[in-house]
Biopython code that builds the backbone (N, CA, C, O; Angstrom):
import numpy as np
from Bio.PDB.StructureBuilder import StructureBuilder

atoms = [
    (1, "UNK", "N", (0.827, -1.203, 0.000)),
    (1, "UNK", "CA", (0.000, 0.000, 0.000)),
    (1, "UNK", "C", (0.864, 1.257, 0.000)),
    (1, "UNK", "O", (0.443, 2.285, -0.530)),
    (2, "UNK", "N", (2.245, 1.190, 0.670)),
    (2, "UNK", "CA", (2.782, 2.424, 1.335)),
    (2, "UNK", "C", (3.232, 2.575, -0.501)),
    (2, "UNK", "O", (3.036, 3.673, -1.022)),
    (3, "UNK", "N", (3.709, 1.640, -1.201)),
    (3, "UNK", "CA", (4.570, 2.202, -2.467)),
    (3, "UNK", "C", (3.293, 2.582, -3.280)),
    (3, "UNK", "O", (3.395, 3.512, -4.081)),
    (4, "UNK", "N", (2.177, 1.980, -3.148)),
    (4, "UNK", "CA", (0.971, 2.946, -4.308)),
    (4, "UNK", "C", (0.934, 4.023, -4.107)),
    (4, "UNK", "O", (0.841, 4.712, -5.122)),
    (5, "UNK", "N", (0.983, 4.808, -2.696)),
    (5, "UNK", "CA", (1.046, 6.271, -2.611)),
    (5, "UNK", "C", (1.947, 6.658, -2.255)),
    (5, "UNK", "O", (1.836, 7.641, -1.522)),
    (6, "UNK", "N", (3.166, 6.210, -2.505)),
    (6, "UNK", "CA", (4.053, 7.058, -3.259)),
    (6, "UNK", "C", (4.603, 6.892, -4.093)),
    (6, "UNK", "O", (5.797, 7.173, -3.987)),
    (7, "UNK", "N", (4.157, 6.388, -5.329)),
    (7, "UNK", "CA", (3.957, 6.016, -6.594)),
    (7, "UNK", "C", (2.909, 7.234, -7.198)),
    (7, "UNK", "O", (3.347, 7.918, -8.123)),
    (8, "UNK", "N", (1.578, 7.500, -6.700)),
    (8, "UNK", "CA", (0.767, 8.724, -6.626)),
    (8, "UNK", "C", (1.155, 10.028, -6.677)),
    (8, "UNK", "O", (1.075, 10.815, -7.619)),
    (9, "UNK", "N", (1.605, 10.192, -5.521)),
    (9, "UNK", "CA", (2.489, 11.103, -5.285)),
    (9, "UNK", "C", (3.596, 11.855, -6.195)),
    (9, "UNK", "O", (3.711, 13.075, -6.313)),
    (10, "UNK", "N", (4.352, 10.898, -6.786)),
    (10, "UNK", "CA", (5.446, 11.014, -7.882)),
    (10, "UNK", "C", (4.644, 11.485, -8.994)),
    (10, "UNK", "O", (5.081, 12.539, -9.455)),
    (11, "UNK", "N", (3.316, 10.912, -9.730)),
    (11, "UNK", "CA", (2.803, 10.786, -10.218)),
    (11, "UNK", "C", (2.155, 12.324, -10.288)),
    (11, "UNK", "O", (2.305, 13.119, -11.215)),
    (12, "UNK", "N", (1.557, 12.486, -9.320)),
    (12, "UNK", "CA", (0.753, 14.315, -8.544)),
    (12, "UNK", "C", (1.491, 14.951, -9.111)),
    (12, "UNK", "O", (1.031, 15.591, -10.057)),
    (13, "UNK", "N", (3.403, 15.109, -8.713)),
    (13, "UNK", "CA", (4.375, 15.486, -8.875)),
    (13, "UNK", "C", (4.793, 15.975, -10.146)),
    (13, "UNK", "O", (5.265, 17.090, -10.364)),
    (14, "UNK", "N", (4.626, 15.242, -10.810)),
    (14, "UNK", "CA", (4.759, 15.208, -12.118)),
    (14, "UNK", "C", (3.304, 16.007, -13.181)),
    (14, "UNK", "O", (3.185, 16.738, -14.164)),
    (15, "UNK", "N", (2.706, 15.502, -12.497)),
    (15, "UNK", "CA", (1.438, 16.964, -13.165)),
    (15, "UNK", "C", (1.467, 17.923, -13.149)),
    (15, "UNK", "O", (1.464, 18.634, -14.154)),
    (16, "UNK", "N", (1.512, 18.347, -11.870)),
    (16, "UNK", "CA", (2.043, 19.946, -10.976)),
    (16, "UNK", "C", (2.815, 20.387, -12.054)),
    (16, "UNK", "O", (2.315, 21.114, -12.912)),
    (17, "UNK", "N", (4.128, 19.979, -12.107)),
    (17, "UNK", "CA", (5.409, 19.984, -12.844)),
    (17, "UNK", "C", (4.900, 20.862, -14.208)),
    (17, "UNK", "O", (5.148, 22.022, -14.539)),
    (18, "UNK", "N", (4.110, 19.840, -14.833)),
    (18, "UNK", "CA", (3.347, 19.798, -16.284)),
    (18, "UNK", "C", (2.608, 21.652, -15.825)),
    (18, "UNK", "O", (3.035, 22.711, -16.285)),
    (19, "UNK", "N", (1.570, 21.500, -14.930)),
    (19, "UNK", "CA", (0.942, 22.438, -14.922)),
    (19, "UNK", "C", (1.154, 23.516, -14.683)),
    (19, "UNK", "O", (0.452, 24.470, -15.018)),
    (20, "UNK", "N", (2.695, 23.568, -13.731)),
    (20, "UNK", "CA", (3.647, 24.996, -13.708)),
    (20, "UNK", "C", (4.218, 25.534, -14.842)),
    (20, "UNK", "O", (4.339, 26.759, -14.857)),
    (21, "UNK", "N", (4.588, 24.918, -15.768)),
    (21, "UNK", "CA", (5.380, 24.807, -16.679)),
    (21, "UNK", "C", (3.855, 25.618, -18.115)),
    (21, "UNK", "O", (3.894, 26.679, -18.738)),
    (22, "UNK", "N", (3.053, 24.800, -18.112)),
    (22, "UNK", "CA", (2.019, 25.129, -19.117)),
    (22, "UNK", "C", (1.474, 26.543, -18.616)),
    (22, "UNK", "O", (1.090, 27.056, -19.667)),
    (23, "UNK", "N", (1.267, 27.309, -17.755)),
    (23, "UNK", "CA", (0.830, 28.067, -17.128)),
    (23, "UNK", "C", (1.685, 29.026, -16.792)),
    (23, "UNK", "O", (1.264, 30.147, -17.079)),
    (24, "UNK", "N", (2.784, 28.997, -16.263)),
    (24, "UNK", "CA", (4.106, 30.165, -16.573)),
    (24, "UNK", "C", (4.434, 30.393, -18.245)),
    (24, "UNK", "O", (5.023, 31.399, -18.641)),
    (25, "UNK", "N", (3.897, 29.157, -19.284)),
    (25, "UNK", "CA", (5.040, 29.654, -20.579)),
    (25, "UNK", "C", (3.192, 30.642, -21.304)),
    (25, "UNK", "O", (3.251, 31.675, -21.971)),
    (26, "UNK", "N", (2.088, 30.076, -20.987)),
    (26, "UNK", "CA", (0.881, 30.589, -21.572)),
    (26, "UNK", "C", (0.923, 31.956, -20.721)),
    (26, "UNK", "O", (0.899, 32.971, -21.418)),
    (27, "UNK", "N", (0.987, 32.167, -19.183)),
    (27, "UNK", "CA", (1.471, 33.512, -19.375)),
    (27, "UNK", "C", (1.899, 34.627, -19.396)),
    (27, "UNK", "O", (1.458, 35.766, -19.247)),
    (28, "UNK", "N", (3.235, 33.947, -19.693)),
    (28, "UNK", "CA", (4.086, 34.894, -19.732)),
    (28, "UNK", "C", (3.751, 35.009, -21.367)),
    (28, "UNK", "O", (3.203, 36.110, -21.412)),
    (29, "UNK", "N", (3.767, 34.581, -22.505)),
    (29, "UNK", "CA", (3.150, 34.786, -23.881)),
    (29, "UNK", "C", (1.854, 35.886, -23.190)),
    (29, "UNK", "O", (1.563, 36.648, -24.112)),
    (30, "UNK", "N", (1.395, 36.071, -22.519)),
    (30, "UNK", "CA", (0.146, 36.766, -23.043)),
    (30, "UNK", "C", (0.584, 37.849, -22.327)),
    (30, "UNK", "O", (0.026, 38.924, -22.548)),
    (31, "UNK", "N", (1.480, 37.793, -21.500)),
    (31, "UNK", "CA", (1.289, 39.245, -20.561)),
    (31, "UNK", "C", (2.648, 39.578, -21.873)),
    (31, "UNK", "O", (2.635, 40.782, -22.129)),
    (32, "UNK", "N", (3.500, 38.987, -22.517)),
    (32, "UNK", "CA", (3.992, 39.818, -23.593)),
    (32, "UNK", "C", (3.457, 40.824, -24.858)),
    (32, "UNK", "O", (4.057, 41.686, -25.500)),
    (33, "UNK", "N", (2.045, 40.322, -24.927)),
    (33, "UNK", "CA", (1.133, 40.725, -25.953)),
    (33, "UNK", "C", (0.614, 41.475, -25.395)),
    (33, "UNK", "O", (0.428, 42.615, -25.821)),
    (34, "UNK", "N", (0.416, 41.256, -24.820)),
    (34, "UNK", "CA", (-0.628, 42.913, -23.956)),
    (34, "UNK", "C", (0.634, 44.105, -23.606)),
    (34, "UNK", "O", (0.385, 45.271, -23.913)),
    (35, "UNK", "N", (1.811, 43.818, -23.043)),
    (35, "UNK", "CA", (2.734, 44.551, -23.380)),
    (35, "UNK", "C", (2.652, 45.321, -24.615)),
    (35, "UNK", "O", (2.375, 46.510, -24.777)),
    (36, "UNK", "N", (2.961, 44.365, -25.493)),
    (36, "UNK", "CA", (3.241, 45.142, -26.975)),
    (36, "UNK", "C", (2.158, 45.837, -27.441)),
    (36, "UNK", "O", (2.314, 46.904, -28.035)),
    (37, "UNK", "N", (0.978, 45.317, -27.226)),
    (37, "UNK", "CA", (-0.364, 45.705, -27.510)),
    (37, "UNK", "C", (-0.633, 47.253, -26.856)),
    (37, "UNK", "O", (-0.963, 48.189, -27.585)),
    (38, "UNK", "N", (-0.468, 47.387, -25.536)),
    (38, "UNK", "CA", (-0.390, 48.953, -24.862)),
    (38, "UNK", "C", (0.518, 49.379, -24.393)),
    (38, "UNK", "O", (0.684, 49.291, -23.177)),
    (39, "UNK", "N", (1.408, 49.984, -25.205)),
    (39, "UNK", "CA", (2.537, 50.312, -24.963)),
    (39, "UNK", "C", (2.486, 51.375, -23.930)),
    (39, "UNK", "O", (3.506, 51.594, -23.276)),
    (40, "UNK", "N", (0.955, 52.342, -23.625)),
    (40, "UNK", "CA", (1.093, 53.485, -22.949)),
    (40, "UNK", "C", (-0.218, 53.574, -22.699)),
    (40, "UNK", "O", (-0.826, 54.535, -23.170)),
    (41, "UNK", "N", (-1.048, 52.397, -21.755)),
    (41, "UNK", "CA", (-2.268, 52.386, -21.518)),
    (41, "UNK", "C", (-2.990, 53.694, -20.448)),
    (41, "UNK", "O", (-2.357, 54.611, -19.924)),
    (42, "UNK", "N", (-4.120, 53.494, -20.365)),
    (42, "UNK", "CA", (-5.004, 54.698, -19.902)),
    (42, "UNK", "C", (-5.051, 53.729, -18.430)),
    (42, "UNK", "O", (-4.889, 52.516, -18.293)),
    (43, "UNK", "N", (-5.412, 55.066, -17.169)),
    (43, "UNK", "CA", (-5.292, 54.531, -16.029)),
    (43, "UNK", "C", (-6.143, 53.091, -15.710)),
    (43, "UNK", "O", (-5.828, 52.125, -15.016)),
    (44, "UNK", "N", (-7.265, 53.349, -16.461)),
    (44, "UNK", "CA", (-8.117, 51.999, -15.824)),
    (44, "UNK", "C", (-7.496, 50.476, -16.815)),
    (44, "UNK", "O", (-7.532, 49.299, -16.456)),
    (45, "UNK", "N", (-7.056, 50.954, -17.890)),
    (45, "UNK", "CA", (-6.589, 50.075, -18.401)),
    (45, "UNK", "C", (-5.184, 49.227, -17.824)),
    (45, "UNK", "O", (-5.055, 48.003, -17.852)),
    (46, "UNK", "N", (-4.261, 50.135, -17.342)),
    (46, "UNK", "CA", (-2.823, 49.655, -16.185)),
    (46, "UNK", "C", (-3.633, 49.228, -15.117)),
    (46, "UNK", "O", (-3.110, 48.246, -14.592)),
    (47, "UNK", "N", (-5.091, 49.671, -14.366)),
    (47, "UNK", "CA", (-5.567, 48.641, -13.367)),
    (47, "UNK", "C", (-5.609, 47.252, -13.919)),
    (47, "UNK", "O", (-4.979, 46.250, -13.582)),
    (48, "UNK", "N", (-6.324, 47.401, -14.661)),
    (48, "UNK", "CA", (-6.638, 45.527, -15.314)),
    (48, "UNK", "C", (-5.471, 45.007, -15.625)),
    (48, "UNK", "O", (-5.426, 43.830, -15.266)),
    (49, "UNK", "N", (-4.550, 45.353, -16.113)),
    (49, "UNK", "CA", (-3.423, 45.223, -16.533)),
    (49, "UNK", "C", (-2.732, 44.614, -15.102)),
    (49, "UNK", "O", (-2.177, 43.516, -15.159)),
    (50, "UNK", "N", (-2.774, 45.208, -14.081)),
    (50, "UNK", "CA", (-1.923, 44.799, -12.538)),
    (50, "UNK", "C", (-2.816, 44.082, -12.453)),
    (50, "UNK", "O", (-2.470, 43.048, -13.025)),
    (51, "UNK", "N", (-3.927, 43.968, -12.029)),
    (51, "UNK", "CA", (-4.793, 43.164, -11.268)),
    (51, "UNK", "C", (-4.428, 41.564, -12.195)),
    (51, "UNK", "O", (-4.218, 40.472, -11.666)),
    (52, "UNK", "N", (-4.441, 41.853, -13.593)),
    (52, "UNK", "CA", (-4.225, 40.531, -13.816)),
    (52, "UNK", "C", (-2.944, 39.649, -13.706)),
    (52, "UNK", "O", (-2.769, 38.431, -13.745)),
    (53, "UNK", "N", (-2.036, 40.820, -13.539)),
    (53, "UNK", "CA", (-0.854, 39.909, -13.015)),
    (53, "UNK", "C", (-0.606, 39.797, -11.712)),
    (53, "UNK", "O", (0.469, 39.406, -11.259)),
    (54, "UNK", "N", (-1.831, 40.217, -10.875)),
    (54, "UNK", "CA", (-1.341, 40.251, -9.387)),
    (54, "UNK", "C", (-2.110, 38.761, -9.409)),
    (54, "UNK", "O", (-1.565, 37.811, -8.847)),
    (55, "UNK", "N", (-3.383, 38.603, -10.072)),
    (55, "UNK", "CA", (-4.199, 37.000, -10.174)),
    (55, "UNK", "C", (-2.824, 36.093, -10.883)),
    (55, "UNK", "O", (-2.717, 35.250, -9.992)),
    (56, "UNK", "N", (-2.190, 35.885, -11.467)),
    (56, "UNK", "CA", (-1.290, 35.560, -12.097)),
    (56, "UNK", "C", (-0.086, 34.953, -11.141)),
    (56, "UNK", "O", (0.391, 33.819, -11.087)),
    (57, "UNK", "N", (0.135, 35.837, -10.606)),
    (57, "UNK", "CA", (1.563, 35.397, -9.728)),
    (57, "UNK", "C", (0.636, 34.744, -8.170)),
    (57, "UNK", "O", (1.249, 33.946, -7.462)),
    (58, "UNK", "N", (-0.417, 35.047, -7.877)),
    (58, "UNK", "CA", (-1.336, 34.292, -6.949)),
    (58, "UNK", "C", (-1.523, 33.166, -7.584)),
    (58, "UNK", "O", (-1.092, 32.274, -6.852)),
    (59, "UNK", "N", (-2.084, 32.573, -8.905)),
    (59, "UNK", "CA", (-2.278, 31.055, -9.191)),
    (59, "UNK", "C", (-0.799, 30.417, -9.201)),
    (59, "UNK", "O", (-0.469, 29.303, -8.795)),
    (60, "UNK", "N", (-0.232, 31.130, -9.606)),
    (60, "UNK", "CA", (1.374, 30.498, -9.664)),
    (60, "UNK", "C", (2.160, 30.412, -8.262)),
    (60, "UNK", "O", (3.109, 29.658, -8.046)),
    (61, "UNK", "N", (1.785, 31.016, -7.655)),
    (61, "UNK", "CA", (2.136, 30.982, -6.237)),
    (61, "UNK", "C", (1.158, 29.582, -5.209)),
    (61, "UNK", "O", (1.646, 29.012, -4.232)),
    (62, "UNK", "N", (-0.187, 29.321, -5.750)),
    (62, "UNK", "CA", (-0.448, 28.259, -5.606)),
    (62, "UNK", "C", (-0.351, 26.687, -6.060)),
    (62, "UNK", "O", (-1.116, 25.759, -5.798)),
    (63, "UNK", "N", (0.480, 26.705, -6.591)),
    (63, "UNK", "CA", (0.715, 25.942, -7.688)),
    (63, "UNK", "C", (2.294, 25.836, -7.190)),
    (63, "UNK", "O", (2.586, 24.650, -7.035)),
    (64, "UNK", "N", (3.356, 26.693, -6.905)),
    (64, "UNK", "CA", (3.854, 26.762, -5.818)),
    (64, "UNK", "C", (4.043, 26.018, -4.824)),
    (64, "UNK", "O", (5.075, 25.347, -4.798)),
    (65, "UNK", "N", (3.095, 25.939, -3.742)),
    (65, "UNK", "CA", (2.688, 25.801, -2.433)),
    (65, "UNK", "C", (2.417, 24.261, -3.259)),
    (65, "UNK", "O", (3.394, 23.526, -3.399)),
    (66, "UNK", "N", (1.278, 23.888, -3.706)),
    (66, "UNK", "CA", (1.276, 22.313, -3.453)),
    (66, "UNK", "C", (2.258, 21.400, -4.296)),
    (66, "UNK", "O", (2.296, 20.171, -4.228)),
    (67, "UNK", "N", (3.043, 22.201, -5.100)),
    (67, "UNK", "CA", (4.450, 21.307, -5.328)),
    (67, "UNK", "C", (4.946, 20.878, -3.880)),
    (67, "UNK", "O", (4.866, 19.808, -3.277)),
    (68, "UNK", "N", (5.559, 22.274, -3.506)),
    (68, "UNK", "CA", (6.395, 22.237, -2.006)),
    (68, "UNK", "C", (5.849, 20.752, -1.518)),
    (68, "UNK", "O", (6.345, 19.647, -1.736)),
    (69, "UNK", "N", (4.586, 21.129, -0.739)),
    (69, "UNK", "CA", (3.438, 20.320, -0.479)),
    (69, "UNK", "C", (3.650, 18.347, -0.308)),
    (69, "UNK", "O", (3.895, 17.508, 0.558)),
    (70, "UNK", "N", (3.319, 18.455, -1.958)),
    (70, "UNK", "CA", (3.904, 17.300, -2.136)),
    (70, "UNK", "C", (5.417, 16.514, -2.274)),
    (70, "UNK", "O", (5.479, 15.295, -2.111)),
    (71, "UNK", "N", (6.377, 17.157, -2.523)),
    (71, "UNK", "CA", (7.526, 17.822, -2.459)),
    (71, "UNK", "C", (7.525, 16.896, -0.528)),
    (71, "UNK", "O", (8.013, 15.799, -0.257)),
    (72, "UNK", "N", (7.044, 17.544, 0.111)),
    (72, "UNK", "CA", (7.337, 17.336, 1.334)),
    (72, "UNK", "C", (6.961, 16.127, 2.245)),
    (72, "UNK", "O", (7.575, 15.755, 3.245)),
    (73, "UNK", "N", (5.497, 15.424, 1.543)),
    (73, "UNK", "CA", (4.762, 14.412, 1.603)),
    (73, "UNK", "C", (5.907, 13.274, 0.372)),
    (73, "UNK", "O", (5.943, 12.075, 0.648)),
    (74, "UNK", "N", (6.238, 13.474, -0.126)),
    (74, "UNK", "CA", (7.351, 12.246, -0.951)),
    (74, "UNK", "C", (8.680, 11.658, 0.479)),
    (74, "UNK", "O", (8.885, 10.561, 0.998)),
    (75, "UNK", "N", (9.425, 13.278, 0.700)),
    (75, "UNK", "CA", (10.703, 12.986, 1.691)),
    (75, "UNK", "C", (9.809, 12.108, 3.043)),
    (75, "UNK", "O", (10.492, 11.243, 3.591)),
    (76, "UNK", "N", (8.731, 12.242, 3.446)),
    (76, "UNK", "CA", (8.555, 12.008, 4.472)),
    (76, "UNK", "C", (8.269, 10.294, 4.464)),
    (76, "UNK", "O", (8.779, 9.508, 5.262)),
    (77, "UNK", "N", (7.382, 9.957, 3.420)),
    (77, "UNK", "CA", (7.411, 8.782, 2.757)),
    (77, "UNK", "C", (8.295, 7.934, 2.384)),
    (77, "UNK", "O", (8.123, 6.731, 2.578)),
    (78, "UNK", "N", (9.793, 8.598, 1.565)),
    (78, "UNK", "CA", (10.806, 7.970, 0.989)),
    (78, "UNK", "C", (12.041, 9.286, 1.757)),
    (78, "UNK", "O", (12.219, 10.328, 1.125)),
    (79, "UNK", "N", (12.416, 9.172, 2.437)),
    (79, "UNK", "CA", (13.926, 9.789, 2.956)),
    (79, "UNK", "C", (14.929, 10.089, 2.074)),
    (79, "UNK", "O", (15.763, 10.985, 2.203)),
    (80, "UNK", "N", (14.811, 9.244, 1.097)),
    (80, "UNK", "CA", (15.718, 8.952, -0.078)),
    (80, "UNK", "C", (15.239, 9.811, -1.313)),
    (80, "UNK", "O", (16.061, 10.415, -2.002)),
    (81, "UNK", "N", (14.214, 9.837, -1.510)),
    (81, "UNK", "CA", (13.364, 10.995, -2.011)),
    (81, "UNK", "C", (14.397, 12.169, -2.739)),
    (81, "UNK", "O", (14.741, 12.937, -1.840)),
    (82, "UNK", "N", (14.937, 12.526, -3.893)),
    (82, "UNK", "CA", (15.796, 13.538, -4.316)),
    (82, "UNK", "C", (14.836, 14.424, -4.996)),
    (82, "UNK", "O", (14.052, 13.998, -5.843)),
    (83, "UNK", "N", (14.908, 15.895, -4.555)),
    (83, "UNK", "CA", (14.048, 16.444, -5.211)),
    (83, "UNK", "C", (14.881, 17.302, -6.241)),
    (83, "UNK", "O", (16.109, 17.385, -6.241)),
    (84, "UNK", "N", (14.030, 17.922, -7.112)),
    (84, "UNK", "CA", (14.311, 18.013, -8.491)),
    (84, "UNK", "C", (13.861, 19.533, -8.711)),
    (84, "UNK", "O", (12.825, 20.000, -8.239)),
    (85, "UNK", "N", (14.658, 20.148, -9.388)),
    (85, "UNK", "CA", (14.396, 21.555, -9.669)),
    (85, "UNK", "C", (12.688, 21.925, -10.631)),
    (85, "UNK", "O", (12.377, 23.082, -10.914)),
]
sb = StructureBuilder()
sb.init_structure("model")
sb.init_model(0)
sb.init_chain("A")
sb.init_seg("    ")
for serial, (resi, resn, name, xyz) in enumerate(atoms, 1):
    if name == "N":
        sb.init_residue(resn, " ", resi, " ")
    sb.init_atom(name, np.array(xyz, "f"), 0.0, 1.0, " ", f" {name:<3s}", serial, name[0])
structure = sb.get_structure()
């Protein structure tokens, strides 16, 4: 039982991974386009503009947290456990 979940785990691990990765490169592509797109936006427009990268670095910051997370639930499971950039 103990190696199915952490077999899972590795597994979790490896999604996360996937889903940090798909989600930092989608957007950082879009917050480049909107860059280029308003080079010298109007005040309410630089609100939306922050607000969406303040939502931005909050999902990524959660995403974050349950790497760590699991990350921490693997060592505790396997000692031997090498974690990986």
């Amino acid at each position: 039982m103990g190696d199915a979940i952490y077999q899972f785990f590795l597994y979790k691990l490896d999604a996360v991974n996937s889903i940090l990765e798909a989600y930092t490169r989608r957007i950082s592509s879009a917050l480049d386009l909107l860059h280029w797109i308003y080079h010298e936006p109007n005040q309410e427009q630089r609100y939306y503009i922050l607000l969406s990268l303040h939502q931005s670095r909050e999902v990524e910051r959660s995403i974050l947290q349950e790497k760590q997370l699991i990350i921490d639930i693997l060592m505790a499971l396997n000692p031997d456990f090498e974690r990986t950039p």
